[in-house]
Backbone bond lengths (Angstrom), bond angles and torsions (degrees), N, CA, C in turn:
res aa  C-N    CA-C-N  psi(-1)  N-CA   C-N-CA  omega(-1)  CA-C   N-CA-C  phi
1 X - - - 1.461 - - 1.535 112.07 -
2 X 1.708 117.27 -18.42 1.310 98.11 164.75 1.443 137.72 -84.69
3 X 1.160 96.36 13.42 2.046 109.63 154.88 1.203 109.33 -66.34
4 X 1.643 132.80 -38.19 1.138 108.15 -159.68 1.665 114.95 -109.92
5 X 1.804 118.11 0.23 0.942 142.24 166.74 1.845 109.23 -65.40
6 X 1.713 91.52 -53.51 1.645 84.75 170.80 1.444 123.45 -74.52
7 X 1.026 111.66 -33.99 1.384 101.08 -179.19 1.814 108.39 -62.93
8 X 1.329 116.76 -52.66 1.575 121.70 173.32 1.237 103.98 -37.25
9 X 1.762 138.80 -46.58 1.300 147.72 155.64 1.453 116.82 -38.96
10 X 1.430 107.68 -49.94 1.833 78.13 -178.27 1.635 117.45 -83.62
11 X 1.499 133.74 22.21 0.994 140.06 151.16 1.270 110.44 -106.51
12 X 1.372 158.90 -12.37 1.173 140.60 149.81 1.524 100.59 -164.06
13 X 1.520 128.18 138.62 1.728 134.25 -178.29 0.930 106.48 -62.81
14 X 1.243 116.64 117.61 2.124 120.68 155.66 1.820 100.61 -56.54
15 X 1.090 103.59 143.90 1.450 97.67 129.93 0.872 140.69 -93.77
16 X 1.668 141.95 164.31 1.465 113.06 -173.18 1.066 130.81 -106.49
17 X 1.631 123.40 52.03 0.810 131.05 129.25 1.622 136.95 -71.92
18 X 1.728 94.16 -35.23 1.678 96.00 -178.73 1.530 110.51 -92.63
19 X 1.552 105.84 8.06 1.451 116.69 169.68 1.420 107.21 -68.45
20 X 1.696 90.35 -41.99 1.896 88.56 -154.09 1.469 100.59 -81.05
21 X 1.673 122.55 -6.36 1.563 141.67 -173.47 1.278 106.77 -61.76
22 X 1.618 110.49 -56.60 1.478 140.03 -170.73 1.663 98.90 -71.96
23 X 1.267 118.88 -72.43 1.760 111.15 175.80 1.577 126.31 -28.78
24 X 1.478 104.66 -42.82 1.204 122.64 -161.75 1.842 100.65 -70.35
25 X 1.420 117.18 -34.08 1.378 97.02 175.24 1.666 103.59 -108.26
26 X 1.169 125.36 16.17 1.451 121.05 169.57 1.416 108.50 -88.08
27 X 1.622 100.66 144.28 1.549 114.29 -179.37 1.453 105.67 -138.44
28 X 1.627 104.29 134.97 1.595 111.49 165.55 1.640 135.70 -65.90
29 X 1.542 123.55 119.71 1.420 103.64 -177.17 1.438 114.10 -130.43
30 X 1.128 119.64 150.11 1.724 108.23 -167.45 1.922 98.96 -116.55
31 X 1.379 84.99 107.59 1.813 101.19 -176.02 1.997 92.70 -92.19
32 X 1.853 95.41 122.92 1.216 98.66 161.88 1.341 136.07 -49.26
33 X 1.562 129.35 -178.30 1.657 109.81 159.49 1.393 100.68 -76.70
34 X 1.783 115.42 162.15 1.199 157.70 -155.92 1.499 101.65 24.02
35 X 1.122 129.65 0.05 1.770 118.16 145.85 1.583 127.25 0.23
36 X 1.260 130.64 118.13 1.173 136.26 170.88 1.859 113.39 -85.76
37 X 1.583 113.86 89.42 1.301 108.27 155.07 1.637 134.57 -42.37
38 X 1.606 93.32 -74.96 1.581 89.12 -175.27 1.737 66.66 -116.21
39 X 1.856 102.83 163.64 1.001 145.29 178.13 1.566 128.54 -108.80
40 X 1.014 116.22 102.66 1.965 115.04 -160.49 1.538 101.79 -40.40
41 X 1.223 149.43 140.86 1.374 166.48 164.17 1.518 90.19 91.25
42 X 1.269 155.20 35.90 1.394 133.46 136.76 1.302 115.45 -80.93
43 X 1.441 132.17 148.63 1.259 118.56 121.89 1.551 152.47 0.93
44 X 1.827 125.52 45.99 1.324 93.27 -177.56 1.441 126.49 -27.52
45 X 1.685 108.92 148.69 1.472 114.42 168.62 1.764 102.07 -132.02
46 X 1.178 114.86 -3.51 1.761 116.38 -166.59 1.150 105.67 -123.24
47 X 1.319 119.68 154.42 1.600 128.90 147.26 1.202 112.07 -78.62
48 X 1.506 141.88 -170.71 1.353 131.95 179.17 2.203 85.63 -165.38
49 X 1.424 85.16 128.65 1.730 107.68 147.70 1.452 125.47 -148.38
50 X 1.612 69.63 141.08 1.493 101.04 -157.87 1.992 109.06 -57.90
51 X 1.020 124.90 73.47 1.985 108.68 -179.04 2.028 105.96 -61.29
52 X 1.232 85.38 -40.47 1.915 81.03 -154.39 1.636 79.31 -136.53
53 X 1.489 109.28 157.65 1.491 128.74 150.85 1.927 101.55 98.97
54 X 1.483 86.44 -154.41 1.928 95.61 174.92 1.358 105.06 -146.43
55 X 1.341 106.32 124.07 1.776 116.02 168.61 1.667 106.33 -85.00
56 X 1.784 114.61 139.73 1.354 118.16 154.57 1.386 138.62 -83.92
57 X 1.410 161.26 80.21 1.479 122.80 -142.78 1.977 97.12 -106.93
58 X 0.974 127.24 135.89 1.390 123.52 -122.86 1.746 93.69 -168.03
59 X 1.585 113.55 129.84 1.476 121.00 175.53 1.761 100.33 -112.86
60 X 1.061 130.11 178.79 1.256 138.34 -162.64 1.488 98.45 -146.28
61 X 1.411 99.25 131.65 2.018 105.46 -169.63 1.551 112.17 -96.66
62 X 1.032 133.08 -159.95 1.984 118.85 177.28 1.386 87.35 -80.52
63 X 1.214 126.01 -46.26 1.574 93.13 -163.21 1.428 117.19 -97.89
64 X 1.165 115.33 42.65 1.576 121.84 151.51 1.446 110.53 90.28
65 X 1.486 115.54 16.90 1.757 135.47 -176.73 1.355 105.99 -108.67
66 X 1.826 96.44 101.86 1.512 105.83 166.48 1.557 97.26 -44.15
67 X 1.829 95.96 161.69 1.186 122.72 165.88 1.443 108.78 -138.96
68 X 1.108 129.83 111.72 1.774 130.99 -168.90 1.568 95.95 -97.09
69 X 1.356 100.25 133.44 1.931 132.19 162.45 1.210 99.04 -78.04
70 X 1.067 130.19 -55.41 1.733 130.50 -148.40 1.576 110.17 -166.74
71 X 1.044 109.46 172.11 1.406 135.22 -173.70 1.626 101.65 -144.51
72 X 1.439 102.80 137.02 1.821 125.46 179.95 1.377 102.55 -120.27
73 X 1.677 115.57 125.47 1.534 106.03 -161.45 1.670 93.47 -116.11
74 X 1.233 133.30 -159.97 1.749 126.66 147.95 1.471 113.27 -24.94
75 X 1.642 114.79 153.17 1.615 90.80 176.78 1.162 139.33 61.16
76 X 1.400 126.98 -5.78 1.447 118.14 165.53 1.632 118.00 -118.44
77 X 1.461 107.52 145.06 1.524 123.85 -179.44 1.869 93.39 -71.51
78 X 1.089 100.40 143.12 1.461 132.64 161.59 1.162 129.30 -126.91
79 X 1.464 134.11 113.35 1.816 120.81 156.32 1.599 99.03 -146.78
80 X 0.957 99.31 168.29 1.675 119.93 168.49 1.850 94.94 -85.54
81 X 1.232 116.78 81.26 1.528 125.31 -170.29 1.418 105.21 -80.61
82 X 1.755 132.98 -32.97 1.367 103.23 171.90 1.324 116.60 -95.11
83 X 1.974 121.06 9.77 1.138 103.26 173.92 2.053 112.65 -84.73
84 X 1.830 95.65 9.75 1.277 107.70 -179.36 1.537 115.36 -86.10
85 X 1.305 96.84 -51.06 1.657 104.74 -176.73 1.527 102.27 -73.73
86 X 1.025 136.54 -26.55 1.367 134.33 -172.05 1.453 119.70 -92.87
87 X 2.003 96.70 -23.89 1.947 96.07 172.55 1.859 109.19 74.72
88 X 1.188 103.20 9.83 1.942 116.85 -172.79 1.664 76.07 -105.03
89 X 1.641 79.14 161.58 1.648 131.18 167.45 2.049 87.33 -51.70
90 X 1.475 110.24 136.14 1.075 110.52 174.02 1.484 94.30 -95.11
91 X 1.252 126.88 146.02 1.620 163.80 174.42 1.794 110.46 -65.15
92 X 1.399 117.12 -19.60 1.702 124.67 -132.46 1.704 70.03 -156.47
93 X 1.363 96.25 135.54 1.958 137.22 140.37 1.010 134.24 -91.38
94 X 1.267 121.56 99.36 1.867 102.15 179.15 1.832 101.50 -112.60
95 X 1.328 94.30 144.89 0.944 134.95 -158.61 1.700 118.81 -104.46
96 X 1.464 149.47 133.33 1.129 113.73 145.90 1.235 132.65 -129.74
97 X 1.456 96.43 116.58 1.544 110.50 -168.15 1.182 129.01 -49.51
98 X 1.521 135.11 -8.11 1.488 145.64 163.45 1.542 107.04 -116.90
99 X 1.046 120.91 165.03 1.675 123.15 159.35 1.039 119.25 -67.35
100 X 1.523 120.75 90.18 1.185 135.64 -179.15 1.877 128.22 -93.54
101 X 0.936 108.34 129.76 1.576 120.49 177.19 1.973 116.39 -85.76
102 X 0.966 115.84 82.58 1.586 124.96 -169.70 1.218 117.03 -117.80
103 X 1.606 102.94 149.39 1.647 117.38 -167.05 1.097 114.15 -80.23
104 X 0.978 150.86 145.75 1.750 130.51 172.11 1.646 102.61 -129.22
105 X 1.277 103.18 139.38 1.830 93.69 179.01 1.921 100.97 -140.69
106 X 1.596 124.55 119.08 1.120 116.66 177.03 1.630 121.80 -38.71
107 X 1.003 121.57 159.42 1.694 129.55 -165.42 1.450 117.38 -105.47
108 X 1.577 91.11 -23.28 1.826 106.52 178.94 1.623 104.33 -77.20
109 X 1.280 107.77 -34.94 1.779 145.21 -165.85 1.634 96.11 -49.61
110 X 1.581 74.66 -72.35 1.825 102.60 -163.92 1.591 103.35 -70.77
111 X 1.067 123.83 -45.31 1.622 120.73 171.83 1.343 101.22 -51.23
112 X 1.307 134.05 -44.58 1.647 120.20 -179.24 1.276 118.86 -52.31
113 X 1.493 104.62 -49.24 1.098 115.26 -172.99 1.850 125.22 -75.76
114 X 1.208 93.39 -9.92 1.723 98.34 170.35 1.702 103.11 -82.82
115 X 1.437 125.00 -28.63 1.135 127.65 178.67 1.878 113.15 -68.14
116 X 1.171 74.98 -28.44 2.520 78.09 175.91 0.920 88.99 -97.72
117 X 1.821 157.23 -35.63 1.058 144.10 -154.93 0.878 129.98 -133.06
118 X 1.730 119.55 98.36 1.402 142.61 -164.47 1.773 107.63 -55.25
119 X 0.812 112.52 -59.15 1.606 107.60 -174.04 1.809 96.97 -63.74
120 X 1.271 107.56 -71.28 2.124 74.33 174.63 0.886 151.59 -45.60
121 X 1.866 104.59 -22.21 1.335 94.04 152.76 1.530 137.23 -69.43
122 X 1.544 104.79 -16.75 1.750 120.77 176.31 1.414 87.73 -63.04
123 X 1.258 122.99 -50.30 1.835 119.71 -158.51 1.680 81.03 -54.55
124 X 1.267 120.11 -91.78 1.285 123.72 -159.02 1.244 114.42 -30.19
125 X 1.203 143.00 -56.30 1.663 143.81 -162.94 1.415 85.10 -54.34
126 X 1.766 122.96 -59.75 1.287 128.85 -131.28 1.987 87.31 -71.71
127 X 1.338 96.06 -51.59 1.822 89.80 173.28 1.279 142.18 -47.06
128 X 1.766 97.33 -40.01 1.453 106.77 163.84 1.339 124.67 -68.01
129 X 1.641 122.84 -59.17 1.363 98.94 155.47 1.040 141.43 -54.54
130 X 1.300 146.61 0.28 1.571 148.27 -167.60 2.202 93.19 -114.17
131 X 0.818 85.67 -12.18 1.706 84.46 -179.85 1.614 135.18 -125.63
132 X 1.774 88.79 -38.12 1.797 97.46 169.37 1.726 98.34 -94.74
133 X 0.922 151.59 -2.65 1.546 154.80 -172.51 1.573 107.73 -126.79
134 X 0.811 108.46 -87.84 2.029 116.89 -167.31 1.426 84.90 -43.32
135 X 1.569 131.23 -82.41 1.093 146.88 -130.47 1.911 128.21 -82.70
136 X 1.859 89.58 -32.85 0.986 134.18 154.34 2.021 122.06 -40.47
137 X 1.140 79.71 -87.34 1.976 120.84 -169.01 1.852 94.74 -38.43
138 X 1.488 129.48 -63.75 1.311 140.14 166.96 1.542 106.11 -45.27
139 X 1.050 126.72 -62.32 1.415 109.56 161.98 0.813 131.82 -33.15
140 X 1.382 137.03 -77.42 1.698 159.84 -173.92 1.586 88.92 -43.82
141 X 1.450 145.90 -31.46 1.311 144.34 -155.20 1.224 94.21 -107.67
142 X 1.021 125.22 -43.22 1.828 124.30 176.00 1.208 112.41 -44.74
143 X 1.729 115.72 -61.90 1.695 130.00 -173.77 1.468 82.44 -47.34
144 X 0.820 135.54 -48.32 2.004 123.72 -150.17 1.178 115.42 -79.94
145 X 1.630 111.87 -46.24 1.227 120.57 -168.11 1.542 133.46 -105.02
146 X 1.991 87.98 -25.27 1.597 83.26 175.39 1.502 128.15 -113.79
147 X 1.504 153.96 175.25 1.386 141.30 -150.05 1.742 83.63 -94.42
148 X 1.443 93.95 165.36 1.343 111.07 156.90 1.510 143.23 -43.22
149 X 1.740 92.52 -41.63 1.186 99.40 160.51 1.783 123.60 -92.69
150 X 0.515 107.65 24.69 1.640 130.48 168.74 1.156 122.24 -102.69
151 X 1.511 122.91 -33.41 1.467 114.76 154.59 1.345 121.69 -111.35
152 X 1.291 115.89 12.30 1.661 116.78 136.38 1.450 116.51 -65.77
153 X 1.093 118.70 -36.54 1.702 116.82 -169.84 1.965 91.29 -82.52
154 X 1.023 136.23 -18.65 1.773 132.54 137.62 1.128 141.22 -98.74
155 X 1.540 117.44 22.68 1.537 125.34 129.15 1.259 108.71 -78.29
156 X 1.573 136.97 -44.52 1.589 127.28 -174.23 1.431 117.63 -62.13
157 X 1.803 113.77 -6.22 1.418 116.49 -179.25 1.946 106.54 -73.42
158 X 1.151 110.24 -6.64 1.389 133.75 -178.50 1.654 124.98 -115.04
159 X 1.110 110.52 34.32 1.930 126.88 -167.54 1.403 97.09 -23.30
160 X 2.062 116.95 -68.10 0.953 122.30 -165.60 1.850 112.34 -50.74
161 X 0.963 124.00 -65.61 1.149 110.18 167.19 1.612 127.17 -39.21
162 X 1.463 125.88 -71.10 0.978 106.19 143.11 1.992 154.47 7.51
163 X 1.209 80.94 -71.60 2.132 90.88 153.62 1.051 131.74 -57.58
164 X 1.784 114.95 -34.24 1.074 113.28 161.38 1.564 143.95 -87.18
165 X 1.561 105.89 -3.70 1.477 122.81 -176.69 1.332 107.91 -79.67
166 X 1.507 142.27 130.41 1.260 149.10 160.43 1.473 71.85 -52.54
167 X 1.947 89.63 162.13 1.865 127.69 173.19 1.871 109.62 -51.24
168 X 1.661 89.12 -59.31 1.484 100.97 170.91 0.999 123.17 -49.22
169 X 0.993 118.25 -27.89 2.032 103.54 -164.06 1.591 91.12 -101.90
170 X 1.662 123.90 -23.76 1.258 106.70 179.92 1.613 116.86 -71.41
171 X 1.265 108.32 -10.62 1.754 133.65 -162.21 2.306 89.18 -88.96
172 X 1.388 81.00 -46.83 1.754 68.13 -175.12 1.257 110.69 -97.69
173 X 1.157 131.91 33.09 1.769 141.84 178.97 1.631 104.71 -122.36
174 X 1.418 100.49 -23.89 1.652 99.06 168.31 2.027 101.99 -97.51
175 X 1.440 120.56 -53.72 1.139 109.26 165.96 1.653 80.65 126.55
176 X 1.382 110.49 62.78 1.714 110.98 -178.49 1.457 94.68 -167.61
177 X 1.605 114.37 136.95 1.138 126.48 168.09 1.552 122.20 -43.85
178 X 0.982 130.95 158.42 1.702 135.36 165.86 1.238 102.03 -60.76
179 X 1.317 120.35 -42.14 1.566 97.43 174.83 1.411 130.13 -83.74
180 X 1.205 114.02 -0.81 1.807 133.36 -178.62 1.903 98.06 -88.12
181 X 1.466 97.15 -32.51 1.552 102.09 -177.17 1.231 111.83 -65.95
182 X 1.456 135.02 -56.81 1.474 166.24 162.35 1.728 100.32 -41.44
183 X 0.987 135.47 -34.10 1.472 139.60 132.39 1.205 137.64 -28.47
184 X 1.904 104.32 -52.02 1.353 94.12 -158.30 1.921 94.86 -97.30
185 X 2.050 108.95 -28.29 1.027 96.76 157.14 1.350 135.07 -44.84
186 X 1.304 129.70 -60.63 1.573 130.42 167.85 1.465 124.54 -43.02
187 X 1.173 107.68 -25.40 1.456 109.99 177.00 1.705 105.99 -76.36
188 X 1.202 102.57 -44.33 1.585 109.72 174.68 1.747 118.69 -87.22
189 X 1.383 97.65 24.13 1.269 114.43 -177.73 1.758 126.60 32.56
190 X 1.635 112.10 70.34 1.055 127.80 -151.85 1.549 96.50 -127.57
């Protein structure tokens, strides 16, 4: 659990009291490979950090072809967050594509606890802006504006990730067939 204390630390200091607040309802779970965490039309009820492995968060098209948003590597928070704040059917599947070791902490839990606890709530703002805004916003402008092979040439700024993505999921994270992918690699002589 002190992976996920530090990392909550380098966006804003617990004290440790609201350290030991936050531990107290977090629990460890070890999701096989291709394991279904949350399930598209549930209810989120969890947060998710990432200790070991790779999370998918991933929509499903009519004909039954994931489409991946993102990837959660070591170190990163995951949830279906507006199927949290909103209490709706989450939209998004996550998945984890390796055998992963992850934190899970209730959402009803942890919302209490940002309400007694001023510095988690600093953690939280400081996460949300640095991740749903800063981190976010450049994305959302990419899908629009730039080619496919243009944000392959900034997925390869990330190899390690990379190595671990089957063809497909890198094909539906840019928004191009496996065979459009196999294209744009060869063209860039890959």
């Amino acid at each position: 659990m002190d992976q996920l204390i530090e990392k909550i630390n380098s966006y804003h200091p617990l004290s440790a009291d609201t350290a030991n607040a936050l531990l107290g309802i977090c629990f460890t779970r070890v999701f096989k490979k291709n394991e279904i965490i949350l399930q598209a039309g549930d209810v989120a009820r969890y947060y998710y950090f990432v200790k070991s492995g790779l999370l998918g968060y991933y929509s499903t098209d009519e004909d039954g072809n994931d489409i991946y948003k993102l990837f959660f590597e070591e170190n990163s928070f995951c949830a279906s967050t507006s199927s949290i704040i909103e209490g709706t059917p989450s939209i998004f599947s996550i998945a984890s594509l390796e055998d992963s070791e992850v934190i899970l902490y209730p959402a009803d839990k942890f919302r209490k606890l940002i309400i007694e606890c001023h510095d988690l709530a600093l953690f939280h703002i400081a996460y949300l802006e640095k991740n749903w805004v800063v981190k976010k916003e450049p994305l959302e402008i990419t899908l629009k504006s730039e080619t496919a092979k243009q944000r392959y040439l900034t997925l390869l700024e990330n190899p390690k990730l990379l190595q671990r993505l089957k063809q497909h999921q890198i094909a539906s994270y840019l928004g191009v067939t496996p065979t459009q992918l196999s294209r744009i690699r060869k063209e860039l002589n890959f």
